[in-house]
PyMOL Python script that loads the backbone (N, CA, C, O; Angstrom):
from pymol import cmd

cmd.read_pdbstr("""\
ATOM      1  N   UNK A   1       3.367 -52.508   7.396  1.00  0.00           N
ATOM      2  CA  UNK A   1       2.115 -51.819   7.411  1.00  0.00           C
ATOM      3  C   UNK A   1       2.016 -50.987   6.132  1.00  0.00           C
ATOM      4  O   UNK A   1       2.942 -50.212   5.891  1.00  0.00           O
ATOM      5  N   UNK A   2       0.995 -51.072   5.299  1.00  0.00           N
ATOM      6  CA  UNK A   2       0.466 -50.632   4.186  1.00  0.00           C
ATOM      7  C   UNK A   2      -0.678 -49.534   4.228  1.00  0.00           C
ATOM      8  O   UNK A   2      -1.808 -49.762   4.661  1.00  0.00           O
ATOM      9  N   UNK A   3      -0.102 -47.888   3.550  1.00  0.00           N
ATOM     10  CA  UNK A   3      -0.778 -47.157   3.720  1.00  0.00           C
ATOM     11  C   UNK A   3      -1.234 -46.639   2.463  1.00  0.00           C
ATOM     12  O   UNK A   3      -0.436 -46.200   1.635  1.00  0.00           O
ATOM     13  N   UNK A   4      -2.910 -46.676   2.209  1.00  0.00           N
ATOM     14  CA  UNK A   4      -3.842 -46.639   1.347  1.00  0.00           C
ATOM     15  C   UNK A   4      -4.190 -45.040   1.198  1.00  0.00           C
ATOM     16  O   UNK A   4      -4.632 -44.282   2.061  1.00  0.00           O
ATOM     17  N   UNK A   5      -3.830 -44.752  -0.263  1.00  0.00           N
ATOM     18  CA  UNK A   5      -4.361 -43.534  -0.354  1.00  0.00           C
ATOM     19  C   UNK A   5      -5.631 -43.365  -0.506  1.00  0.00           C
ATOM     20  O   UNK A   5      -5.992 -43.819  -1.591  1.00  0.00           O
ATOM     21  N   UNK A   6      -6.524 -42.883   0.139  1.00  0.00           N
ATOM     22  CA  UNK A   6      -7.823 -42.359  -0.485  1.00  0.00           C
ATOM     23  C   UNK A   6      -7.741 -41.987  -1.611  1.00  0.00           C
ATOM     24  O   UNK A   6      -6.741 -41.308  -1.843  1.00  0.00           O
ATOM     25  N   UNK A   7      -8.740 -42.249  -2.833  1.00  0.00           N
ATOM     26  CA  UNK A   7      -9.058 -41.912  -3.980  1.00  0.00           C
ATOM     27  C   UNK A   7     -10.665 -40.900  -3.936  1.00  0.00           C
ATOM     28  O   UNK A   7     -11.658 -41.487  -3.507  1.00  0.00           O
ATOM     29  N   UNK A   8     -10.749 -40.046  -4.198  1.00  0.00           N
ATOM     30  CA  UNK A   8     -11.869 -39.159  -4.512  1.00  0.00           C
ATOM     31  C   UNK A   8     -12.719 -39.594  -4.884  1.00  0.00           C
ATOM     32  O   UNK A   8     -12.494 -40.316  -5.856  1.00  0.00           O
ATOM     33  N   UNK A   9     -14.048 -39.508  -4.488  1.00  0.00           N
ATOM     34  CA  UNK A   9     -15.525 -40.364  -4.923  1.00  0.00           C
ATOM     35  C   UNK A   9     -15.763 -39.402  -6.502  1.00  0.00           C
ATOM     36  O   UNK A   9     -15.533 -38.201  -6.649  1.00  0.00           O
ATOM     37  N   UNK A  10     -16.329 -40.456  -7.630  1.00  0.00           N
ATOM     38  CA  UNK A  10     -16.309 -39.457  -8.788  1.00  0.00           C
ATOM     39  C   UNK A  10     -17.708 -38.611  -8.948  1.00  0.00           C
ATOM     40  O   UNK A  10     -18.779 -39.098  -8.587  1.00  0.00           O
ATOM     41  N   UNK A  11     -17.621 -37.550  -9.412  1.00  0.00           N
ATOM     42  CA  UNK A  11     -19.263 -36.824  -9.474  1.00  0.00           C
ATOM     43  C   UNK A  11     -19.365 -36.672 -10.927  1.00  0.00           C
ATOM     44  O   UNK A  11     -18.556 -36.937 -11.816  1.00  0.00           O
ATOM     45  N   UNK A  12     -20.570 -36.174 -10.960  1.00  0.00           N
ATOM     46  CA  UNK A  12     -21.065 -35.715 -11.838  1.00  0.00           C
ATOM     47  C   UNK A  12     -20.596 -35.132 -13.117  1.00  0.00           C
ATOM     48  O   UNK A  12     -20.890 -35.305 -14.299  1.00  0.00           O
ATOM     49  N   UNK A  13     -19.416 -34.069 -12.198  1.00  0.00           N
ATOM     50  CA  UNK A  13     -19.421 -33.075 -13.149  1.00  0.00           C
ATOM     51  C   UNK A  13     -17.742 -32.980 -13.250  1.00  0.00           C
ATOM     52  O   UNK A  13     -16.976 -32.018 -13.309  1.00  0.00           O
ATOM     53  N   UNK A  14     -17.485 -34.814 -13.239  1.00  0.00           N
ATOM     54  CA  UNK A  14     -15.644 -34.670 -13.256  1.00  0.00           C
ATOM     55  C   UNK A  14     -15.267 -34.372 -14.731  1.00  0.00           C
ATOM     56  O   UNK A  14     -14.466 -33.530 -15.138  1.00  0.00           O
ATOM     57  N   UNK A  15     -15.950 -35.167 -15.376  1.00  0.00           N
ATOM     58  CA  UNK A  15     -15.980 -34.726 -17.233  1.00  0.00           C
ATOM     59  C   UNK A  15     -16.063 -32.704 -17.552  1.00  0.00           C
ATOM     60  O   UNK A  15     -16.759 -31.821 -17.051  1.00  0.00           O
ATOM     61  N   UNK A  16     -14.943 -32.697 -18.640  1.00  0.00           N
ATOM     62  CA  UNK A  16     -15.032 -31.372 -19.149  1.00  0.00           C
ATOM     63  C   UNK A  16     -16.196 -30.873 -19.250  1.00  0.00           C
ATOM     64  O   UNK A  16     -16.492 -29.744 -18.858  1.00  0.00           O
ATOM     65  N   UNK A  17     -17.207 -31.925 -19.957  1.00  0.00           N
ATOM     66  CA  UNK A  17     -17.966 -30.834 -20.748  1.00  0.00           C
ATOM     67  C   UNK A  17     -19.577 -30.598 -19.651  1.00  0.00           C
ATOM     68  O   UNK A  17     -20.559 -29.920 -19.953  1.00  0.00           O
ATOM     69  N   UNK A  18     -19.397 -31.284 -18.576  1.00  0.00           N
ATOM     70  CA  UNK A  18     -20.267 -31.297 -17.187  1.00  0.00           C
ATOM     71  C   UNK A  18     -19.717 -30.175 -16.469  1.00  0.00           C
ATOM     72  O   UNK A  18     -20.484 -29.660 -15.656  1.00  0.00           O
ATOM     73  N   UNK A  19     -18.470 -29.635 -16.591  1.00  0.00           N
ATOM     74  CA  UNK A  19     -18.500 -28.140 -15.602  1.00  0.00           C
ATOM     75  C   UNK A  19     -19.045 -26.801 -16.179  1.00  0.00           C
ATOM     76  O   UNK A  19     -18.772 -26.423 -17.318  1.00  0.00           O
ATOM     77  N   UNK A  20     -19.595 -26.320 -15.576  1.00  0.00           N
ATOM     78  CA  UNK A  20     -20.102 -24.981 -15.805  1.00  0.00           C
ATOM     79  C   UNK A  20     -18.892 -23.873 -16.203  1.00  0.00           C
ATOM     80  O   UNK A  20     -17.913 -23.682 -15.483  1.00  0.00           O
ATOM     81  N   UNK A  21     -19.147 -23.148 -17.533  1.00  0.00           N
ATOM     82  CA  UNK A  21     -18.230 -22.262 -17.430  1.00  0.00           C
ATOM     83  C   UNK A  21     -18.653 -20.648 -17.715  1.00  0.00           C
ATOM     84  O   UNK A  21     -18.059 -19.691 -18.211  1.00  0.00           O
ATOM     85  N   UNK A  22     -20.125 -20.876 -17.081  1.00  0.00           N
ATOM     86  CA  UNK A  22     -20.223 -19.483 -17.412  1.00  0.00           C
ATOM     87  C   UNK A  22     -20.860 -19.158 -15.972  1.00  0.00           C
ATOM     88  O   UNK A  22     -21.512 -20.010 -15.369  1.00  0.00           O
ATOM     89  N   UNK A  23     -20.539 -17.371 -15.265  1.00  0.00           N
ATOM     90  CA  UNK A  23     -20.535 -17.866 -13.783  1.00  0.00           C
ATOM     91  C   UNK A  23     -22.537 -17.538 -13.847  1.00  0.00           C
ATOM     92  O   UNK A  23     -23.271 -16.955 -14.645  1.00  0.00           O
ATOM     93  N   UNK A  24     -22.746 -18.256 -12.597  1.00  0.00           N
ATOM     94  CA  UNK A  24     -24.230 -18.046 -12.628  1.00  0.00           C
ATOM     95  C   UNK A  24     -24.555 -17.777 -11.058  1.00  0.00           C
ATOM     96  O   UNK A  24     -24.377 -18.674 -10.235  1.00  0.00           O
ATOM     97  N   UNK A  25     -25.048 -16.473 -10.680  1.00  0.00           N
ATOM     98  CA  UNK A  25     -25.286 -15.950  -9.744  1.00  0.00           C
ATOM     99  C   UNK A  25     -25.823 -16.732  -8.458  1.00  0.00           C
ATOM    100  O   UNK A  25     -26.314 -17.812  -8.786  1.00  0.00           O
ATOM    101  N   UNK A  26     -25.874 -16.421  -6.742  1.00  0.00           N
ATOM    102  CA  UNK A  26     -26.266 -17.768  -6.307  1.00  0.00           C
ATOM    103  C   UNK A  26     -28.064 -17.082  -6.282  1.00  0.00           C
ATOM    104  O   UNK A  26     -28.394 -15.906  -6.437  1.00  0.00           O
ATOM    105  N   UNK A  27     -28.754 -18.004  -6.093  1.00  0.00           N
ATOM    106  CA  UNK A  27     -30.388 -17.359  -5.957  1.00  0.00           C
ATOM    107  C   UNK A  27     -30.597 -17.775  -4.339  1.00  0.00           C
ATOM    108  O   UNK A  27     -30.155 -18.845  -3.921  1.00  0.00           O
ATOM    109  N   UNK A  28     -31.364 -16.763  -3.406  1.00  0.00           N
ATOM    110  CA  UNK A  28     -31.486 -16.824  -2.470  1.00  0.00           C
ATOM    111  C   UNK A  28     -30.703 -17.253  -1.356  1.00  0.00           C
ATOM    112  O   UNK A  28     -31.109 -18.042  -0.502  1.00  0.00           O
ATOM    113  N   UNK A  29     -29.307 -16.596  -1.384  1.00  0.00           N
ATOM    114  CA  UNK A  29     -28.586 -16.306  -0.703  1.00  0.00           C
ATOM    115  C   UNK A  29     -28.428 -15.434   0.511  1.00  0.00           C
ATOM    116  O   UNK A  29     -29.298 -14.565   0.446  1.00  0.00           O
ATOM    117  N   UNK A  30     -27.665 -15.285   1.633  1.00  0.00           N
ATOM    118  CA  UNK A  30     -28.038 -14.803   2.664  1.00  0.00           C
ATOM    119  C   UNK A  30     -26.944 -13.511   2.925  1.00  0.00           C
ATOM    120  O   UNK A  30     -26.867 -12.911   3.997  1.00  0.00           O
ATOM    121  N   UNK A  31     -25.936 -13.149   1.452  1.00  0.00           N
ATOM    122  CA  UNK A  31     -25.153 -12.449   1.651  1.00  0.00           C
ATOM    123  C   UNK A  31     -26.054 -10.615   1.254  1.00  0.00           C
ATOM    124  O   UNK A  31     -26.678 -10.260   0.254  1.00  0.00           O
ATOM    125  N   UNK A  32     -25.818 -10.080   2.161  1.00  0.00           N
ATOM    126  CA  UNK A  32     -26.307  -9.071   1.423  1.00  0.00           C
ATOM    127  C   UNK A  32     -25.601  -7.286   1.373  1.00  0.00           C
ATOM    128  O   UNK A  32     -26.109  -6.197   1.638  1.00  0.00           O
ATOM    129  N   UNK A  33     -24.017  -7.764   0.828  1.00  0.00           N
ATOM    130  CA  UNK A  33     -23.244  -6.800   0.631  1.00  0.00           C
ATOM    131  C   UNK A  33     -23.442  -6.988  -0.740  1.00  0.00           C
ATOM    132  O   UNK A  33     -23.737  -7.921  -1.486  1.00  0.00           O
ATOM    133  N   UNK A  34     -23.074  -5.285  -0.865  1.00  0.00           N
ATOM    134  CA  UNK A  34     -22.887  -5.296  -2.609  1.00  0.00           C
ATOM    135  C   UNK A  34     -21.808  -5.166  -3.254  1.00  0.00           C
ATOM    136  O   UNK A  34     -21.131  -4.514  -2.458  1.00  0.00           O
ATOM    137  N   UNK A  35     -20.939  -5.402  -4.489  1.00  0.00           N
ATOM    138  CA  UNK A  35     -19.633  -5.332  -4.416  1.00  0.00           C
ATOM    139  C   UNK A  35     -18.978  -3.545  -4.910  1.00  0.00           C
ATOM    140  O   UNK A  35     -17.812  -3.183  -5.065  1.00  0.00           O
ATOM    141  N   UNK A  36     -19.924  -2.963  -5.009  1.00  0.00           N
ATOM    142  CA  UNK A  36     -19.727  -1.864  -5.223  1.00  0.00           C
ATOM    143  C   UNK A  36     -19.579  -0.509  -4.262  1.00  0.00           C
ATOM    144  O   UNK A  36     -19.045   0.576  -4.492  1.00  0.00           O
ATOM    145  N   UNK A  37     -20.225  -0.986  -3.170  1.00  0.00           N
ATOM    146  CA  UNK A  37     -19.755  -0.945  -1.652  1.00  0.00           C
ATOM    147  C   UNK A  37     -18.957  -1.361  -1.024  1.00  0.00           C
ATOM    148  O   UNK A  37     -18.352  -0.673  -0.203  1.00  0.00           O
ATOM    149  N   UNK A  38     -18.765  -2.402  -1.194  1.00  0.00           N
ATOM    150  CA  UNK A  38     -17.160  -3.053  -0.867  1.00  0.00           C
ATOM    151  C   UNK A  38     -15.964  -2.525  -1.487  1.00  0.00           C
ATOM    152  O   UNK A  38     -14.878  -2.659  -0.925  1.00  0.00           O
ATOM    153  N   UNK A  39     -16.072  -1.952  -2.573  1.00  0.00           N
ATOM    154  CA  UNK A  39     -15.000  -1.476  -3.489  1.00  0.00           C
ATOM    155  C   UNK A  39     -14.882  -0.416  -2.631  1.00  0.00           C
ATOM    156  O   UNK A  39     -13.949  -0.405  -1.829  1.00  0.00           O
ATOM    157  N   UNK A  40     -15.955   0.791  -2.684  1.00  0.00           N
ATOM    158  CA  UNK A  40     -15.541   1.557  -2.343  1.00  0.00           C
ATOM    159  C   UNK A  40     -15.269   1.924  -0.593  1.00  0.00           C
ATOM    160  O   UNK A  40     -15.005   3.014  -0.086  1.00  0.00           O
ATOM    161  N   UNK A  41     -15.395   0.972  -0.126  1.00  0.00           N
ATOM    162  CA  UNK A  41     -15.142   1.014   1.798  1.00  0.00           C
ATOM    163  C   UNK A  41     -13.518   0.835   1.372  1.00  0.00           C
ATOM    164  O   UNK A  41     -12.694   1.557   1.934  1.00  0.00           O
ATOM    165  N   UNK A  42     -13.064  -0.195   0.316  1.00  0.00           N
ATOM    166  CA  UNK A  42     -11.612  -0.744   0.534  1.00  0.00           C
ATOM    167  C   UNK A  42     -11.163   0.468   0.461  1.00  0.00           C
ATOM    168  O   UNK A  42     -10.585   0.862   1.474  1.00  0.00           O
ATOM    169  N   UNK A  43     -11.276   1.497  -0.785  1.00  0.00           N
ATOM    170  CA  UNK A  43     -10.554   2.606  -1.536  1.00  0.00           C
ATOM    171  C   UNK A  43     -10.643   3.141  -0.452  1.00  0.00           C
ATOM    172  O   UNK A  43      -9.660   2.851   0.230  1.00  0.00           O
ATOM    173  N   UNK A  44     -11.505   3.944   0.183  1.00  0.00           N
ATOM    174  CA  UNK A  44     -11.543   4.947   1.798  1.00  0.00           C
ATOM    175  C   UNK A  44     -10.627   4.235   2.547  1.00  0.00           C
ATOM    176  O   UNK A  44      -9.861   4.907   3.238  1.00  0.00           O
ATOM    177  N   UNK A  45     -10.509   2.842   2.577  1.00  0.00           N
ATOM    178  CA  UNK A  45      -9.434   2.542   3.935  1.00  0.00           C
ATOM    179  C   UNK A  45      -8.428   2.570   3.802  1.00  0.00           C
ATOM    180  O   UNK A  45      -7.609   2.815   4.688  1.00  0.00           O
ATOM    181  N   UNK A  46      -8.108   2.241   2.246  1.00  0.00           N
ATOM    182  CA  UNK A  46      -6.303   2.345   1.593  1.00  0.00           C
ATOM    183  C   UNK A  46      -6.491   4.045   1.854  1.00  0.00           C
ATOM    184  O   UNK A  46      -5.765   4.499   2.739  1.00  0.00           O
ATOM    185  N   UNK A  47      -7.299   4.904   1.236  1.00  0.00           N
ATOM    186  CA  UNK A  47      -6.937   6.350   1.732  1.00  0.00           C
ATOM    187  C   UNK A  47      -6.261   6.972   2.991  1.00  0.00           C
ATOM    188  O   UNK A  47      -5.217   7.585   3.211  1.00  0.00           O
ATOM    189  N   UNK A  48      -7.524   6.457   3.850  1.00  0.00           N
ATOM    190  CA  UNK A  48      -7.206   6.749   5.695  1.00  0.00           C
ATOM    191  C   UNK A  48      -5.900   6.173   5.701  1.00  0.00           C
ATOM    192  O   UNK A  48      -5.082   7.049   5.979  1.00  0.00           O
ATOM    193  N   UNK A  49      -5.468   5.270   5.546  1.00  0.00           N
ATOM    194  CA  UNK A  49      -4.578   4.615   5.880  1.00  0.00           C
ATOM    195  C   UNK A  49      -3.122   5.445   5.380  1.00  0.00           C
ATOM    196  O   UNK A  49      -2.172   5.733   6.109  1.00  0.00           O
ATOM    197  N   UNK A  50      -3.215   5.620   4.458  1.00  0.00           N
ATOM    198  CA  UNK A  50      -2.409   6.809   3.361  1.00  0.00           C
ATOM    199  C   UNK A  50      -2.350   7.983   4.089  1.00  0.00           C
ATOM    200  O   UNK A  50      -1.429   8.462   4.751  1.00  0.00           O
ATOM    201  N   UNK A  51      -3.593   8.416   3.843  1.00  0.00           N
ATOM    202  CA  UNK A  51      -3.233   9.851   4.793  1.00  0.00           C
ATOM    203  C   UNK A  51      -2.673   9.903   6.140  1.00  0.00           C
ATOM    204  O   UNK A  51      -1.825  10.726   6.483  1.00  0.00           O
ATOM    205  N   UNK A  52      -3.213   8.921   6.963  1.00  0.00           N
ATOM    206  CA  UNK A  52      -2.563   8.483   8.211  1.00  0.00           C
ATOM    207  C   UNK A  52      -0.753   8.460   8.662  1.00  0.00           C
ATOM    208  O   UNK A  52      -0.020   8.935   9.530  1.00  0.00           O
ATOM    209  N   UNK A  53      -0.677   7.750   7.677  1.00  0.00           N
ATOM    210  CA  UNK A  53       0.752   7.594   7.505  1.00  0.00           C
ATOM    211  C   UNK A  53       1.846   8.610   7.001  1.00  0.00           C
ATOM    212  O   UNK A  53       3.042   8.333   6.898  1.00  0.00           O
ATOM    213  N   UNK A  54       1.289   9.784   6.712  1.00  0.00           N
ATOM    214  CA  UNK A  54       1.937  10.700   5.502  1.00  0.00           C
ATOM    215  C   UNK A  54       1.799  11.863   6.505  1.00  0.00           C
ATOM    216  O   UNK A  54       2.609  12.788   6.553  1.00  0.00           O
ATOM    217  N   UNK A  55       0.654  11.748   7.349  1.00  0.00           N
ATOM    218  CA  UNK A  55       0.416  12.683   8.767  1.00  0.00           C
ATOM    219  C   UNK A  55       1.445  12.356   9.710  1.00  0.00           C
ATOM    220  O   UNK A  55       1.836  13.333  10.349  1.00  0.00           O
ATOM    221  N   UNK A  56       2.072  11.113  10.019  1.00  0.00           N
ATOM    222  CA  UNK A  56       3.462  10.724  10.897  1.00  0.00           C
ATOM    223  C   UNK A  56       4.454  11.191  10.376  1.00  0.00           C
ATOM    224  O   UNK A  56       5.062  12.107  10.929  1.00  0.00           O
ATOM    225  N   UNK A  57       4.734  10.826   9.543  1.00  0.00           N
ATOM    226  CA  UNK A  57       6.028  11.030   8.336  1.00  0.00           C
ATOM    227  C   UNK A  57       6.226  13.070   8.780  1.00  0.00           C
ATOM    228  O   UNK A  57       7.152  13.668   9.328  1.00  0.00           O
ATOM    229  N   UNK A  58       4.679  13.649   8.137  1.00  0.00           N
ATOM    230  CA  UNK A  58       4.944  15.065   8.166  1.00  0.00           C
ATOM    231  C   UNK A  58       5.405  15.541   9.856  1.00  0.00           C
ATOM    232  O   UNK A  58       6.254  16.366  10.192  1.00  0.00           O
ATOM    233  N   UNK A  59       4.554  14.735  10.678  1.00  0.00           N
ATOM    234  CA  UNK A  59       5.010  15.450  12.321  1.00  0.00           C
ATOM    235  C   UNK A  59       6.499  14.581  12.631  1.00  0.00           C
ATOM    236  O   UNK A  59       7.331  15.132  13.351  1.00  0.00           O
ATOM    237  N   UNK A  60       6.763  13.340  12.114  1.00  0.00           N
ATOM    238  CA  UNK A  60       8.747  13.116  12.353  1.00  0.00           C
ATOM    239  C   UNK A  60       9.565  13.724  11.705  1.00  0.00           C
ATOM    240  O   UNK A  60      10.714  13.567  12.117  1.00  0.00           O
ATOM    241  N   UNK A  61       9.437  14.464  10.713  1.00  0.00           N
ATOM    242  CA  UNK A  61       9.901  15.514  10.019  1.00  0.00           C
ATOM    243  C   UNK A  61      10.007  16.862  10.105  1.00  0.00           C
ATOM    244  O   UNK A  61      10.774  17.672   9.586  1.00  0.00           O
ATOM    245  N   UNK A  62       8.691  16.993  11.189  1.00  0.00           N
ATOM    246  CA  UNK A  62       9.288  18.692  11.623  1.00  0.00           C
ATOM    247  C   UNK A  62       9.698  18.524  13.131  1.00  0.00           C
ATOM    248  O   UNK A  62      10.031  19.504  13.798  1.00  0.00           O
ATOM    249  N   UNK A  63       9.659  17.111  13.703  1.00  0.00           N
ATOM    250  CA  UNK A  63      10.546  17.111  15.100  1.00  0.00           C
ATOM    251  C   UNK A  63      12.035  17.172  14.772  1.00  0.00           C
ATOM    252  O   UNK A  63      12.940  17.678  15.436  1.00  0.00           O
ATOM    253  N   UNK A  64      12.082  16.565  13.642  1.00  0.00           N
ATOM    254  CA  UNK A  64      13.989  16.148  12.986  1.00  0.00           C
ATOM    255  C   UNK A  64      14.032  17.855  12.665  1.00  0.00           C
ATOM    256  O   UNK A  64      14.983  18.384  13.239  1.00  0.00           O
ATOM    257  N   UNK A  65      13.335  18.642  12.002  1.00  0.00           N
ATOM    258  CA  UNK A  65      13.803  19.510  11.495  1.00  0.00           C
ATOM    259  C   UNK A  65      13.656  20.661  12.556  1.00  0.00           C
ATOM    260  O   UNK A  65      13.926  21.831  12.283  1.00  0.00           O
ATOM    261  N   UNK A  66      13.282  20.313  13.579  1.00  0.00           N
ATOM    262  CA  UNK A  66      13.154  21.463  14.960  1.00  0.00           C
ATOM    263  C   UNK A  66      14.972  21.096  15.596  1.00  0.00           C
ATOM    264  O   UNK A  66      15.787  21.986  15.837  1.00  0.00           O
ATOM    265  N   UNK A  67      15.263  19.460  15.764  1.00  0.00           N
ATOM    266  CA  UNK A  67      16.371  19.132  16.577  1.00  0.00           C
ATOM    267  C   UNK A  67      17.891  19.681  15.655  1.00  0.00           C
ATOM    268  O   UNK A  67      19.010  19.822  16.149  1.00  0.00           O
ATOM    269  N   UNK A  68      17.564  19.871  14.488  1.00  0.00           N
ATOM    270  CA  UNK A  68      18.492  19.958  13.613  1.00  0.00           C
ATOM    271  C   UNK A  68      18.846  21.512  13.600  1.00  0.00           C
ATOM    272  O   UNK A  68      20.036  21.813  13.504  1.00  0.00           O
ATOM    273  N   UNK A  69      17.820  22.586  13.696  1.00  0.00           N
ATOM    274  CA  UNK A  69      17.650  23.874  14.588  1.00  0.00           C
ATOM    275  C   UNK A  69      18.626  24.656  15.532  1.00  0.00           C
ATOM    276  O   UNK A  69      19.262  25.708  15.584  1.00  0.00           O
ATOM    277  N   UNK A  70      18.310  23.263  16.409  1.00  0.00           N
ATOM    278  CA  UNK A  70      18.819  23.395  17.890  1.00  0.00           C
ATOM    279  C   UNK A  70      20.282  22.998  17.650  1.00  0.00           C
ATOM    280  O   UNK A  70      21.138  23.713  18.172  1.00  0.00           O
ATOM    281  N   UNK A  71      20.601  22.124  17.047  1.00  0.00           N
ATOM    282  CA  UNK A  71      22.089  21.846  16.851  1.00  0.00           C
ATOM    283  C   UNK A  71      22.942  23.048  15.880  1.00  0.00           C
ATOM    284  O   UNK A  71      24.132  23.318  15.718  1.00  0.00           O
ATOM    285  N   UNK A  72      22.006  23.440  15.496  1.00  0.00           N
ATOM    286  CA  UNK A  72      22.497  24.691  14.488  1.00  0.00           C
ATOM    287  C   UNK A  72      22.739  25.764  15.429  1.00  0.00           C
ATOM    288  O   UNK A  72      23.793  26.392  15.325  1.00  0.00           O
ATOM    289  N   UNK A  73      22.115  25.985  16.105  1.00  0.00           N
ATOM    290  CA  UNK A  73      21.848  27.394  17.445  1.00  0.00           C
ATOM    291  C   UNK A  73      22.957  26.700  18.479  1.00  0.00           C
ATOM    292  O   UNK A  73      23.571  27.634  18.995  1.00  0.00           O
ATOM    293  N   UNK A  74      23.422  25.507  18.952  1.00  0.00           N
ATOM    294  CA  UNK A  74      24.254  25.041  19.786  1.00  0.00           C
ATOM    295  C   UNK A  74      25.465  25.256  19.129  1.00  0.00           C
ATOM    296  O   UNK A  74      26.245  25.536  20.039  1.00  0.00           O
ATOM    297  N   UNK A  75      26.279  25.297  17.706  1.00  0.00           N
ATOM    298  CA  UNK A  75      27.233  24.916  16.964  1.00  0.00           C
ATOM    299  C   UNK A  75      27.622  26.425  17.150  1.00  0.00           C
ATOM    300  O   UNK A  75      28.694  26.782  17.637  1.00  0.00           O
ATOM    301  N   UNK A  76      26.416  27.462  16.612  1.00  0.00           N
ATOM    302  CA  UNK A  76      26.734  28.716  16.258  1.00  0.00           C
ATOM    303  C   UNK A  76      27.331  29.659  17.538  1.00  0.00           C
ATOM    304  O   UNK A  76      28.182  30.546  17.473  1.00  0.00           O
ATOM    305  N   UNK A  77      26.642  29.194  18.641  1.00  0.00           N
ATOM    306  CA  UNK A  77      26.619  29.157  20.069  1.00  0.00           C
ATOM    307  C   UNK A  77      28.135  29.092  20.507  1.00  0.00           C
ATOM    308  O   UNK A  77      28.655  30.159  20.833  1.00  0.00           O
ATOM    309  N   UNK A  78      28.960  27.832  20.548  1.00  0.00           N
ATOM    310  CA  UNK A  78      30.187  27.141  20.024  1.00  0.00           C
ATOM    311  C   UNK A  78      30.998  27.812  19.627  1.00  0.00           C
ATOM    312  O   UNK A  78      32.013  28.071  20.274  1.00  0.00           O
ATOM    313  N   UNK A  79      30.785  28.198  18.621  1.00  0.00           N
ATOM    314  CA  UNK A  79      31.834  28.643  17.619  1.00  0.00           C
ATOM    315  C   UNK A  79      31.955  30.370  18.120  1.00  0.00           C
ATOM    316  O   UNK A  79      33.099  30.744  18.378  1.00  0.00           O
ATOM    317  N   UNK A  80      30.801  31.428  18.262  1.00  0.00           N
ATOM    318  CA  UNK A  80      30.896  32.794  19.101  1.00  0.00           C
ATOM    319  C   UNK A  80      32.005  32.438  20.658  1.00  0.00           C
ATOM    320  O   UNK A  80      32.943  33.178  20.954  1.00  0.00           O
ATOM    321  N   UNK A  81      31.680  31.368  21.351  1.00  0.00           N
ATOM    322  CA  UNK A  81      32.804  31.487  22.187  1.00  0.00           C
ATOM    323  C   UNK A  81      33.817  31.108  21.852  1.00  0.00           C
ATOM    324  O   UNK A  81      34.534  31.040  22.850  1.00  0.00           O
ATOM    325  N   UNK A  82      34.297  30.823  21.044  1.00  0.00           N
ATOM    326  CA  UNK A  82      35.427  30.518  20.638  1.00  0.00           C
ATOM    327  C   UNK A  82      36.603  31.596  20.569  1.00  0.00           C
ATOM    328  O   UNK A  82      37.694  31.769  21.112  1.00  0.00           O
ATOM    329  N   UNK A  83      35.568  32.417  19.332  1.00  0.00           N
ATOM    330  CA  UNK A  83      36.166  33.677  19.237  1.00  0.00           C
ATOM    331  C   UNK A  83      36.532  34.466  20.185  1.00  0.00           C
ATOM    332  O   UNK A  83      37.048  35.552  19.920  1.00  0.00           O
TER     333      UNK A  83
END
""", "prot")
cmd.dss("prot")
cmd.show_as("cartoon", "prot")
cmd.util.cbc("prot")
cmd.orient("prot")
């Protein structure tokens, strides 16, 4: 059994000098974001996202630095009965 590759139907614009190389906007299109709005929604979400994360970091950091406290007050604790 013999398996045939498909070959690509040729167009128009398979020749170099038939592709377009300069970009040309679409006309009557149905998109209607702008990219300058889009830029700036991304930048706000990398922000939130940033600040978000830097807000965890700061509250696991003062739970570590509350428990670390307590082991200090338990040690010191410790060591008075000792004496």
């Amino acid at each position: 059994m013999t398996q045939q590759i498909p070959t690509p139907a040729p167009s128009a614009s398979a020749e170099p000098e038939g592709r377009a190389s300069t970009f040309r906007a679409v006309e009557g299109g149905t998109e209607t974001h702008s990219g300058t709005v889009l830029l700036v929604e991304a930048y706000a979400a990398i922000w939130l996202i940033l600040m978000g994360w830097l807000f965890m970091l700061w509250r696991k950091q003062r739970g570590l630095h509350a428990r670390l406290d307590d082991v200090e007050r338990a040690l010191d604790r410790a060591l008075a009965d000792k004496k």
